[in-house]
Backbone as CSV, one residue per row, in Angstrom:
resi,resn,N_x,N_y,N_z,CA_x,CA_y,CA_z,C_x,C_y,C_z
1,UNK,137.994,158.447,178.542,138.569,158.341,177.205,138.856,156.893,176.866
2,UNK,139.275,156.220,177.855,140.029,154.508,177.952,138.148,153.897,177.349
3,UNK,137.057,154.171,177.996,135.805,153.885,177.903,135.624,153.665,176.200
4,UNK,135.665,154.888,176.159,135.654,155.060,174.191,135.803,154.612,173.465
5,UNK,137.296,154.416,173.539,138.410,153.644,172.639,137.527,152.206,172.799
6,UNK,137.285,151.593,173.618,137.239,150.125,173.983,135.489,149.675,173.316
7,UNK,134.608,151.013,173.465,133.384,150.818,172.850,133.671,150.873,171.134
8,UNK,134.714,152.005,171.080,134.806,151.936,169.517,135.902,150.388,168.524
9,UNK,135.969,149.597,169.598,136.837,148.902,169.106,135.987,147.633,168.909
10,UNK,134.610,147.540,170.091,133.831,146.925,170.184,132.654,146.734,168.615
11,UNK,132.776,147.960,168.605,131.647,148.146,167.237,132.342,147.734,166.589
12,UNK,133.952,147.842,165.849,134.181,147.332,164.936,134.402,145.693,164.512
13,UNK,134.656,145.576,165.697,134.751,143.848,165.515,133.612,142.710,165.642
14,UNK,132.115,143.687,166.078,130.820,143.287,165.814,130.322,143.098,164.524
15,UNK,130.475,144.137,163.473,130.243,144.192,162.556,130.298,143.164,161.847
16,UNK,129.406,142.245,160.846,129.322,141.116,160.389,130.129,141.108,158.944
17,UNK,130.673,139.978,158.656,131.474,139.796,157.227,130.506,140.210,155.897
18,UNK,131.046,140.797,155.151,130.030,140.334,153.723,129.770,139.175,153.526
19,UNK,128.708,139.496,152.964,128.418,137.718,152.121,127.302,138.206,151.707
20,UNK,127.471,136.975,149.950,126.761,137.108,149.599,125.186,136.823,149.765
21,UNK,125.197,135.810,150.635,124.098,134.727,151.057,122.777,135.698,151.420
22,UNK,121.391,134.973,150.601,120.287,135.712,151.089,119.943,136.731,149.691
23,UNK,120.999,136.743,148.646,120.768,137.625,147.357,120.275,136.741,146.512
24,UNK,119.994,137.549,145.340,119.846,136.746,144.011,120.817,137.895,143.615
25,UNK,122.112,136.828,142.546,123.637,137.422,141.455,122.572,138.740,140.998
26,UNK,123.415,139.667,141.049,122.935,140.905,140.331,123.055,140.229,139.013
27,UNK,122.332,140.728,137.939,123.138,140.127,136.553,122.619,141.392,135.289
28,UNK,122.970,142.717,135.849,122.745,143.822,134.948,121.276,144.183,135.352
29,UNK,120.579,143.557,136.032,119.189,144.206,136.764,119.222,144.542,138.043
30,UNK,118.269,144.985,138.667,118.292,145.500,140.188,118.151,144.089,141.014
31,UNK,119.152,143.865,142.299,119.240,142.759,142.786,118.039,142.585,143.513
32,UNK,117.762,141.631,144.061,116.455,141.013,144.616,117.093,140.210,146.238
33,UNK,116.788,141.196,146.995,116.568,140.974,148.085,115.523,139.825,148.953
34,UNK,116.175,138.602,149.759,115.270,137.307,149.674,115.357,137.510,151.129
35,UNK,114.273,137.445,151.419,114.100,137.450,153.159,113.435,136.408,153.562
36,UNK,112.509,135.276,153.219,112.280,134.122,152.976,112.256,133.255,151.536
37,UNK,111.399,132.093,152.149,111.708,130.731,151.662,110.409,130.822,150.362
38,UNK,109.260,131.715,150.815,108.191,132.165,149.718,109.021,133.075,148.648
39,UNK,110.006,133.745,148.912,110.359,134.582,147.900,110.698,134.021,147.022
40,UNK,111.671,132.959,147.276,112.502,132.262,146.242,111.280,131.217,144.781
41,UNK,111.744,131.348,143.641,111.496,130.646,142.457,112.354,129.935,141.646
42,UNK,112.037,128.486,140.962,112.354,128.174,139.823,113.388,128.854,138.957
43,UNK,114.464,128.371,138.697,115.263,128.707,137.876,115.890,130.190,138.485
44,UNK,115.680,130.565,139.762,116.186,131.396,140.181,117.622,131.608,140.201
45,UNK,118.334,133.089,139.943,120.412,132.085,140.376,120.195,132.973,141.772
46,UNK,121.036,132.257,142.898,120.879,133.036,143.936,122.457,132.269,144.708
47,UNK,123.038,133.425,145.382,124.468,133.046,146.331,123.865,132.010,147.374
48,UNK,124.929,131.093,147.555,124.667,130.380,148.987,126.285,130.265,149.819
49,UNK,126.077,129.070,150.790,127.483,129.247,151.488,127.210,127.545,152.147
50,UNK,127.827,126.834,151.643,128.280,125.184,151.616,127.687,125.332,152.996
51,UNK,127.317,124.401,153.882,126.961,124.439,155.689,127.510,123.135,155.839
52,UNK,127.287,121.982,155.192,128.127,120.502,155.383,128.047,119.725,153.802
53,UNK,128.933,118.794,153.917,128.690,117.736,152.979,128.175,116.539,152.993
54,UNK,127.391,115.685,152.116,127.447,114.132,152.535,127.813,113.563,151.842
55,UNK,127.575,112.723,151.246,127.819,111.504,150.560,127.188,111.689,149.012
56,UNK,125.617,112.082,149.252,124.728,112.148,148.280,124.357,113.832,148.026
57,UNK,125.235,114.617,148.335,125.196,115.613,148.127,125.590,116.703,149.254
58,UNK,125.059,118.585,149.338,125.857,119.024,149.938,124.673,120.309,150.605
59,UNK,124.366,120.332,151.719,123.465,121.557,152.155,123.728,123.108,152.121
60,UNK,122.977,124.089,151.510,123.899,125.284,151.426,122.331,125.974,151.481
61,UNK,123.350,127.144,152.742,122.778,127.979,153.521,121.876,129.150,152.616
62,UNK,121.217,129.508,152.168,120.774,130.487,151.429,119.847,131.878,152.096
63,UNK,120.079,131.724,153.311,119.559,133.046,153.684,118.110,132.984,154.135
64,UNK,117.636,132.094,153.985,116.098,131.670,154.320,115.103,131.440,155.288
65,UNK,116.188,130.957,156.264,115.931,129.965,157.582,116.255,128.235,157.193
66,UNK,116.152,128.359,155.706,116.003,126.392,155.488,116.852,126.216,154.653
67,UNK,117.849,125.481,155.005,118.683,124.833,153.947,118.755,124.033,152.816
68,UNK,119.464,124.512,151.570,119.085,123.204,150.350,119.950,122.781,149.642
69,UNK,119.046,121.582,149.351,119.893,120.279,149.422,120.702,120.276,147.651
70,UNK,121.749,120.484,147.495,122.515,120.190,146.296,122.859,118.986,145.930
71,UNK,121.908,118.072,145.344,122.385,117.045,145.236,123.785,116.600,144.255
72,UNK,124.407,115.162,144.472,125.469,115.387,143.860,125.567,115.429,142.365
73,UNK,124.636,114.896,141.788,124.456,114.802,140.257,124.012,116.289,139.767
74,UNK,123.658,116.889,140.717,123.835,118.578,140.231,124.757,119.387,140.493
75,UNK,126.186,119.045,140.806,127.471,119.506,141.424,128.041,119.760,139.768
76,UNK,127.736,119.087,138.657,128.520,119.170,137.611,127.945,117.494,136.911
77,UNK,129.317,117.486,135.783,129.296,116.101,134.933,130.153,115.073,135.418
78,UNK,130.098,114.223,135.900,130.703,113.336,136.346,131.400,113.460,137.693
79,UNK,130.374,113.789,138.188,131.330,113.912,139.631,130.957,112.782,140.803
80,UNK,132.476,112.386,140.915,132.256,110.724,141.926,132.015,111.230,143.486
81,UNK,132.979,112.589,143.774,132.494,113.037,145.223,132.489,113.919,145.419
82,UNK,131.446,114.481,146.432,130.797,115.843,146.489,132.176,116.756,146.635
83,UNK,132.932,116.433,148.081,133.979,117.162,147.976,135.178,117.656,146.809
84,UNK,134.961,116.939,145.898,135.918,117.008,145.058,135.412,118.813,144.154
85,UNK,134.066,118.946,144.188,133.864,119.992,143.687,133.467,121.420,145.012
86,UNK,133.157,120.997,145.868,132.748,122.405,146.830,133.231,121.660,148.263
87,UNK,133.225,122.891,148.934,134.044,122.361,150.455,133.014,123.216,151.314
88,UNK,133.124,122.740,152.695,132.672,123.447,153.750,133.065,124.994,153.684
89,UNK,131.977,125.926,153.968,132.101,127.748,153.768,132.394,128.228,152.651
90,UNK,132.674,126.954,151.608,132.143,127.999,150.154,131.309,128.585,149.666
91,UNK,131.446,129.931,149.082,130.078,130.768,148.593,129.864,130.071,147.393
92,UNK,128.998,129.726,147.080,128.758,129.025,145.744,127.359,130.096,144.543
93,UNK,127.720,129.783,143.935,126.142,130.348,143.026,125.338,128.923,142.569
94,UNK,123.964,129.245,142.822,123.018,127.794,142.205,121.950,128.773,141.772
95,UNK,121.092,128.068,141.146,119.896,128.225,140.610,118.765,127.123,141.386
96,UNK,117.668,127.785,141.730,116.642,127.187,142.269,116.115,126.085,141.600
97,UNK,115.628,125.049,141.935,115.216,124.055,141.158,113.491,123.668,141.452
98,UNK,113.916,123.713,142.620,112.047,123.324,143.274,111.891,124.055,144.456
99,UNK,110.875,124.160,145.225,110.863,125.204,146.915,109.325,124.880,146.718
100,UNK,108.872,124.221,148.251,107.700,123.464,149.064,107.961,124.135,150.366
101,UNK,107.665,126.001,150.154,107.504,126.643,151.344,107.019,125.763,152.859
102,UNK,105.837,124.896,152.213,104.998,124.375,153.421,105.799,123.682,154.117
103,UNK,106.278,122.541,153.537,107.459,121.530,153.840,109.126,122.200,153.976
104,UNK,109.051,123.091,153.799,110.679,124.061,154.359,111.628,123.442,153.614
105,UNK,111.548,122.754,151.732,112.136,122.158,151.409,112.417,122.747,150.417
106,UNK,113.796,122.815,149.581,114.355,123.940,148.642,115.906,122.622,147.992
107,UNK,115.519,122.507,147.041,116.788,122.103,145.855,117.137,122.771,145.082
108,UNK,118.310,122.929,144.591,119.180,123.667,143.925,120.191,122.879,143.355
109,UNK,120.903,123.795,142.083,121.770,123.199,141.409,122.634,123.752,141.051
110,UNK,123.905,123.685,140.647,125.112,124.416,140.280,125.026,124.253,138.851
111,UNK,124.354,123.500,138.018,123.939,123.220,136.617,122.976,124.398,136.112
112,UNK,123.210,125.265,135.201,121.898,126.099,134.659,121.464,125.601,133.574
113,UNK,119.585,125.958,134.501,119.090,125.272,133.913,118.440,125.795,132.333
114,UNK,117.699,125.093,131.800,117.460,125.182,130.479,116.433,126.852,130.284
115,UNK,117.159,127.511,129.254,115.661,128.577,129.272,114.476,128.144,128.640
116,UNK,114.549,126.841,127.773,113.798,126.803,127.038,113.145,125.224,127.715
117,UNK,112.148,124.633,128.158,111.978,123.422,128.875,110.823,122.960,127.697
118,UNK,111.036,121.550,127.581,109.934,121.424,126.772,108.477,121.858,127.088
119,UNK,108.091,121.512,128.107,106.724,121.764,128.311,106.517,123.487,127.883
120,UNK,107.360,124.347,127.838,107.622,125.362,127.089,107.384,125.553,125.792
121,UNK,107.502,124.816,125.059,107.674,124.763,123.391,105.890,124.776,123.709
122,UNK,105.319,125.580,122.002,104.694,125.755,121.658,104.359,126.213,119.951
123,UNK,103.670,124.993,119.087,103.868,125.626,117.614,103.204,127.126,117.063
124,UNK,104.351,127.941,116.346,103.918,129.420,116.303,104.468,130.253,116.941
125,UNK,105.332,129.326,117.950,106.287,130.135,119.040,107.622,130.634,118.275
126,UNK,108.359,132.182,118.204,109.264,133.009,117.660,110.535,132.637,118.778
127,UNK,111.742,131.946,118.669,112.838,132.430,119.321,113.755,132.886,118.478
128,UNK,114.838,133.719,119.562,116.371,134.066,118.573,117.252,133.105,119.220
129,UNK,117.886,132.163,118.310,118.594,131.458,118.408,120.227,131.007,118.007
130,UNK,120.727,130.625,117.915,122.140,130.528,117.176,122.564,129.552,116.345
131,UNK,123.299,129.631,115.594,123.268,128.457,113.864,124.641,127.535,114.437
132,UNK,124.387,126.248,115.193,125.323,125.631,115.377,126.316,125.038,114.601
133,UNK,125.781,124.358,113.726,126.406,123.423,112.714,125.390,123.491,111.450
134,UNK,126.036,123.457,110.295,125.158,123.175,108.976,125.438,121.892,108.450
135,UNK,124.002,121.419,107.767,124.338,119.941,107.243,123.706,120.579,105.885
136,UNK,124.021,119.517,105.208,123.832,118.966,103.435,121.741,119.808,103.844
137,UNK,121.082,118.947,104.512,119.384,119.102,104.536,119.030,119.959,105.212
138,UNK,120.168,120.533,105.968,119.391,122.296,106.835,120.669,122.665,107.984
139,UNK,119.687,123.367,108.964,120.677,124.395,109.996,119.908,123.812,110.849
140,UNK,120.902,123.686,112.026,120.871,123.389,113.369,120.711,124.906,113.861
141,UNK,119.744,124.695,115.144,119.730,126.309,115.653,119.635,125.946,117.122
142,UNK,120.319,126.683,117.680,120.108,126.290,119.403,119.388,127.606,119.976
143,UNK,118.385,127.481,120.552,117.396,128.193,121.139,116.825,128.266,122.545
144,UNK,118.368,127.339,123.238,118.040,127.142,124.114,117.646,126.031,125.095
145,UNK,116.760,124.995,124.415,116.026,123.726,124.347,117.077,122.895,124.673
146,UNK,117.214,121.881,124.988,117.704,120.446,125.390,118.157,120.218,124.229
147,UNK,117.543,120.012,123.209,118.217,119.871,121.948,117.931,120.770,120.664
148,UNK,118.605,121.049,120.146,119.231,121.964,119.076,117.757,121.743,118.182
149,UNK,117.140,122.870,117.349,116.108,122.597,116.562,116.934,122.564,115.034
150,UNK,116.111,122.204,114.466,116.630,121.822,112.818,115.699,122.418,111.861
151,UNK,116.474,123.409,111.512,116.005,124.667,109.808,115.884,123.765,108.781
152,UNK,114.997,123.234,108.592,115.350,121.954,106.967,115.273,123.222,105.748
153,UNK,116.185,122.751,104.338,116.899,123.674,104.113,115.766,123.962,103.560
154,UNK,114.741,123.780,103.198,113.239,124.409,102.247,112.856,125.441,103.244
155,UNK,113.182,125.521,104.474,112.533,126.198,105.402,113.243,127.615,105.685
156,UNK,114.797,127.324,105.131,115.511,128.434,105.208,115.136,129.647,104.280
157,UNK,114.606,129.781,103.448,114.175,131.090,102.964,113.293,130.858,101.276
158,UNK,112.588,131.792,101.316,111.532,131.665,100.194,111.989,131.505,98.759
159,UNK,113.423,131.772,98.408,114.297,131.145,97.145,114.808,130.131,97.468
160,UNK,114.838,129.029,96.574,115.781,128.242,96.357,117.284,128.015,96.885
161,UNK,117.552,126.895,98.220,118.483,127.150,98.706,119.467,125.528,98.183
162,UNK,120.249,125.420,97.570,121.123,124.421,97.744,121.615,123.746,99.133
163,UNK,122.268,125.000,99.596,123.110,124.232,101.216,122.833,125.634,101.425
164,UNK,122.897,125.486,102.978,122.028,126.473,103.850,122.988,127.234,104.032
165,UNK,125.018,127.283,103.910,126.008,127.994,103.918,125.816,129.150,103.234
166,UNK,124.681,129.076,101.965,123.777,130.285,101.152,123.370,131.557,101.640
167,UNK,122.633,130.845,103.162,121.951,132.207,103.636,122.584,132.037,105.112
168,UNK,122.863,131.188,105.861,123.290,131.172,107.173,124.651,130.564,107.678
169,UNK,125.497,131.032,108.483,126.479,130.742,109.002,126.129,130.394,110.050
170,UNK,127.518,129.134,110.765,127.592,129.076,112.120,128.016,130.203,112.773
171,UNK,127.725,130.414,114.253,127.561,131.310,115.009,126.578,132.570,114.931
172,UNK,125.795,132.530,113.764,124.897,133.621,113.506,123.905,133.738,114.245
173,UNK,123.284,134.680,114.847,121.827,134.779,115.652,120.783,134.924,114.575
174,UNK,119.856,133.842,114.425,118.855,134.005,113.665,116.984,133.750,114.605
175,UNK,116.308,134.737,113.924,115.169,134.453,114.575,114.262,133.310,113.654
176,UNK,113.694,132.030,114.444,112.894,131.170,113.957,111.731,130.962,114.546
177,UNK,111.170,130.166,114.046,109.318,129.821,114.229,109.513,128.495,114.319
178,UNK,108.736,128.480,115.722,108.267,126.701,115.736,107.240,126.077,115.187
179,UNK,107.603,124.969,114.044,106.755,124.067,113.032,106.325,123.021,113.805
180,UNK,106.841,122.331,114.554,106.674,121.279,115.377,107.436,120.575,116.463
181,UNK,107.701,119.820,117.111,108.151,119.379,118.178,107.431,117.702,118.866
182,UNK,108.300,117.085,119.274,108.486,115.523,119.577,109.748,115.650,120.862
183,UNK,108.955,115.244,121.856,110.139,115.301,123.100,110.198,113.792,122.783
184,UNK,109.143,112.857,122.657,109.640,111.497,122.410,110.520,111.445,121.814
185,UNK,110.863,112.095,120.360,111.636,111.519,119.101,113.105,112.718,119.574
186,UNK,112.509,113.215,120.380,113.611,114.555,121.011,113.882,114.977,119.617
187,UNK,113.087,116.163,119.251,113.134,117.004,118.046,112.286,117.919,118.144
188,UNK,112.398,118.837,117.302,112.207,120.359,117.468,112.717,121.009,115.919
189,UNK,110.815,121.071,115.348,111.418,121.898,113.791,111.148,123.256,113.378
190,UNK,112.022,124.033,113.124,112.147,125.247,113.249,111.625,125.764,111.066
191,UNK,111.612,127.040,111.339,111.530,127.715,110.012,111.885,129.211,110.350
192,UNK,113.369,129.354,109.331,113.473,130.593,109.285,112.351,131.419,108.010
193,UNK,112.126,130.610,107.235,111.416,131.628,106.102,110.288,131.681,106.506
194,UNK,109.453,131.607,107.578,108.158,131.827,107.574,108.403,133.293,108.289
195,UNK,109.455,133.852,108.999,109.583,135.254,109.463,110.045,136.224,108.553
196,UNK,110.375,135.771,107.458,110.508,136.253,106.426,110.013,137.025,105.583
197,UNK,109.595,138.671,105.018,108.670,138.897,103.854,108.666,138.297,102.870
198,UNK,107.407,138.182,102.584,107.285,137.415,100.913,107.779,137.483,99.842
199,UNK,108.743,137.255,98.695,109.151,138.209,97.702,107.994,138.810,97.131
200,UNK,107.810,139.641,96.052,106.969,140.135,95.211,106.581,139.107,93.814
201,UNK,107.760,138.805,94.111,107.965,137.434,92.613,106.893,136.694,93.224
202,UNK,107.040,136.056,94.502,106.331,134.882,94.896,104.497,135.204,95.307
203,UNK,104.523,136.805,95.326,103.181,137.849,95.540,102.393,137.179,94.171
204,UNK,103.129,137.292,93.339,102.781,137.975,91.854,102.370,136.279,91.245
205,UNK,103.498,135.438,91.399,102.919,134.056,91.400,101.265,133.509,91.929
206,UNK,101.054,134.127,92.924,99.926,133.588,94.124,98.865,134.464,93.412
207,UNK,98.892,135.893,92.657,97.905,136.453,92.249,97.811,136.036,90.742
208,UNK,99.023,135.451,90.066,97.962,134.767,88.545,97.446,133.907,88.947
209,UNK,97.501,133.203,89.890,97.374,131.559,90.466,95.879,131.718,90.732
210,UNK,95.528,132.729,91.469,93.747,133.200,91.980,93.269,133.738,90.563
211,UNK,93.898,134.683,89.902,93.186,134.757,88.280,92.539,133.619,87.648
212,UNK,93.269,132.440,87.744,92.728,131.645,86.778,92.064,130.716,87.095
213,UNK,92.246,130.653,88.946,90.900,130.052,88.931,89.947,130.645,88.928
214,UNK,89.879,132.130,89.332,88.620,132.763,88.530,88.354,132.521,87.435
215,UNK,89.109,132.295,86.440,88.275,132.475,85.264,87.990,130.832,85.144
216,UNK,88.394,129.913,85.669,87.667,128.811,85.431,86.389,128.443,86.119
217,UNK,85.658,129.966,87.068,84.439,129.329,87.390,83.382,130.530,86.803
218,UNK,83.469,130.105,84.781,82.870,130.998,84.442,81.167,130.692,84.724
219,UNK,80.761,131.528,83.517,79.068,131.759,83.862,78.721,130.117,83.114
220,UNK,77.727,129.803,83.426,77.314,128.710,82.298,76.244,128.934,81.476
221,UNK,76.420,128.211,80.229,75.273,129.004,78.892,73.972,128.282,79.509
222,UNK,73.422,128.929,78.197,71.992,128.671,78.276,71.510,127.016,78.545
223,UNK,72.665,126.607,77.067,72.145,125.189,76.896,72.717,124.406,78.296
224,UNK,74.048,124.806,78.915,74.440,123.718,80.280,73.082,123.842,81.069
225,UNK,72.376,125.219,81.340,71.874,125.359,82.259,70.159,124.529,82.104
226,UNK,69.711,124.248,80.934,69.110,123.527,80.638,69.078,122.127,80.789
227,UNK,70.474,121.451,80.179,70.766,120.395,80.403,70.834,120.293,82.337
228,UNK,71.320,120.604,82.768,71.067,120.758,84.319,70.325,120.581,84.971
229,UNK,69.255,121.348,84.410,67.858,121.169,84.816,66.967,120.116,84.255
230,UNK,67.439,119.841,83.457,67.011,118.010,82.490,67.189,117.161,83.138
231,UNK,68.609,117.295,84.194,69.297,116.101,84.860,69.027,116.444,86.314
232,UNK,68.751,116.884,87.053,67.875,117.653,87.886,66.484,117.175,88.190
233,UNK,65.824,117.389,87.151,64.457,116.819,87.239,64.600,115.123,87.183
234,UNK,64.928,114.656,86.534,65.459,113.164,86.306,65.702,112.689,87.571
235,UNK,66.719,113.303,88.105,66.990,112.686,89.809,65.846,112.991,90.337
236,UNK,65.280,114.191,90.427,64.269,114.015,91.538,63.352,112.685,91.148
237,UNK,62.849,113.003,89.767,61.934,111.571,89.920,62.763,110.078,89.889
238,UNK,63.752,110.229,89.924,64.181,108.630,90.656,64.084,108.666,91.590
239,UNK,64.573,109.825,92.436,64.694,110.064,94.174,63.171,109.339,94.529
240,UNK,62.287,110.164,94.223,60.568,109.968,94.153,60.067,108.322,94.083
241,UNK,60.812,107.917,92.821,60.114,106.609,93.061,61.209,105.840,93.973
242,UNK,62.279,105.953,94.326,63.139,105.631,95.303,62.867,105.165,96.734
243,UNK,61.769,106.157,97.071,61.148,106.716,98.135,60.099,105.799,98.599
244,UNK,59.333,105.704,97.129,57.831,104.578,97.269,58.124,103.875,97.219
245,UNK,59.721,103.351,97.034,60.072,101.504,96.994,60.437,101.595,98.381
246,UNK,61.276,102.367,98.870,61.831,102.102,100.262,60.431,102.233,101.140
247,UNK,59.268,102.937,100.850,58.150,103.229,102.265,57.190,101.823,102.103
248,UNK,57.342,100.656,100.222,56.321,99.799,100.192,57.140,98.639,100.782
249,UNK,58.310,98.968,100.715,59.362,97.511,101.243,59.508,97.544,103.183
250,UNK,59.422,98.877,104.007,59.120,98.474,105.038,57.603,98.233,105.711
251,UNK,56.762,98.867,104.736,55.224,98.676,105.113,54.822,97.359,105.256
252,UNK,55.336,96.592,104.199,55.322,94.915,103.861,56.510,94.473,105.600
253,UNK,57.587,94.697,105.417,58.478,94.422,106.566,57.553,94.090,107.917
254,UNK,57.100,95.496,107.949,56.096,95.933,109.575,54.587,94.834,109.328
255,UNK,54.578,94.791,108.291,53.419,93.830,108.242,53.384,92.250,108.562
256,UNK,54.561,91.747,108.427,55.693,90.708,108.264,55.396,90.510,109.715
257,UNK,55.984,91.219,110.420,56.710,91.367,111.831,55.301,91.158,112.792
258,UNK,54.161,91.706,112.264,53.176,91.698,113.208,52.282,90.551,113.484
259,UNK,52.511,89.573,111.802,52.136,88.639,111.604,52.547,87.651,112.321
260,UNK,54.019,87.411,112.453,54.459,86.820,113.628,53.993,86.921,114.751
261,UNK,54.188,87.922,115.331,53.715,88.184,116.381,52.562,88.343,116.796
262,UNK,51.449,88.161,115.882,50.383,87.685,116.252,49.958,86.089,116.619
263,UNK,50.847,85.442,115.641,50.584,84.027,115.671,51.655,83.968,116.789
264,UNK,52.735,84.298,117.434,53.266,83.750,118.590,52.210,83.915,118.956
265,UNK,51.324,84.911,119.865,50.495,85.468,120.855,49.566,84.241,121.221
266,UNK,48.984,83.893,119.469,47.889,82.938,119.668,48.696,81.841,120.501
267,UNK,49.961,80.959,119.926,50.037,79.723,119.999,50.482,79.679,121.339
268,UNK,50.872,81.102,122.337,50.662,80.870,123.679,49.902,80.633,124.360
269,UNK,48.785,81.498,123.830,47.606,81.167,124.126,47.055,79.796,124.184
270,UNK,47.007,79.126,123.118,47.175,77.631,122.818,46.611,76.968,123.797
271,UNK,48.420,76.970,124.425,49.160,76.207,125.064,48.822,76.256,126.556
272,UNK,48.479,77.588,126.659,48.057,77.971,128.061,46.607,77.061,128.573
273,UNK,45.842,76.811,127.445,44.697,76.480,127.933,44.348,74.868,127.815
């Protein structure tokens, strides 16, 4: 019985701690179980657990076999020392940044990262975004991106907008279309009215608009079509004698050219003998 007790006391104090380390954060989907260093991706969020600190940053254990490296400029904004933000055996949450299975090398960051990266952007591309601030010339929309895209106010909707407070508020989720983009000039131009239906007003505009240039490509009378053909024939015979000036002006040219070059021929000849 003494045997028992001492095996059952054994199992319990074998038993390993929780931790999170080796997961990816549940975040309302089914968690993702990481058993190596191939599993892991980009922008991944996944638990770790601090292993040491340095100077230039902080190694954390992730379940892998290989440790990664948090550097300190990814600890947060302004941070002078690593310790000041994470300590030895903290569980921390990061997001993957880079992973070189071959090389057993894995960075991470406590910073999340952007959903939207430039090399991402694409014109024609639909996000839902949010109405940060309004100015006097349009809406700011954050979509994610590094920097905020800009609704110029013509772009905000197919009527006539004064100030964009008209049709959009801050904090509103609005869906936009990408017009263009400049990571140089760091900009990003958005249009809410192109997701927009058309009015009927603006239908009805676009179909007198095609009426009349139909009717300005009427039939032509008798007499244009005459005159046409008056002026028609006329060109061709200028074209015509056009033709016999340009074929008698290089015939003479080529004749020119050979003449020379006959008399070089001779006066080598000449000379030779």
């Amino acid at each position: 019985m003494m045997a028992e007790e001492i095996a059952g006391v054994e199992d319990t104090v074998s038993e390993p701690e929780s931790s999170v380390t080796g997961a990816v954060e549940n975040t309302g989907a089914e968690s993702t179980e990481i058993n190596s260093i191939s599993d892991l991706k980009p922008k991944m969020k996944i638990a770790g657990k601090v292993e040491r600190l340095e100077l230039y940053g902080a190694f954390v254990d992730l379940g892998v076999g290989s440790s990664a490296i948090l550097h300190i400029s990814k600890l947060g904004k302004r941070v002078n020392r690593v310790s000041d933000v994470v300590a030895v055996g903290d569980e921390v949450s990061v997001w993957v940044e880079s992973v070189d299975a071959e090389k057993g090398q894995i960075t991470v960051t406590m910073l999340e990262p952007l959903a939207v990266e430039w090399s991402d952007l694409q014109v024609g591309q639909q996000y839902d975004g949010t109405v940060t601030r309004l100015e006097k010339f349009g809406a700011f929309v954050d979509i994610g991106a590094e920097k905020e895209g800009l609704v110029h106010v013509s772009e905000l909707d197919h009527e006539y907008v004064k100030h964009p407070s008209e049709v959009v508020k801050v904090g509103e989720l609005i869906q936009v279309k990408v017009l263009g983009f400049s990571k140089r000039k760091r900009r990003i131009d958005l249009s809410r009215k192109a997701l927009l239906e058309t009015p009927e007003s603006e239908l009805a505009v676009e179909s007198v608009e095609l009426e009349e240039d139909e009717e300005e490509v009427a039939l032509p009378t008798a007499m244009e079509i005459a005159l046409r053909r008056a002026m028609g024939n006329g060109t061709d015979e200028q074209d015509s004698k056009k033709k016999k000036t340009d074929a008698a002006r290089s015939r003479q040219k080529r004749e020119i050219q050979d003449d020379i070059l006959s008399r070089t021929l001779k006066l080598s000849q000449d000379s030779s003998e």
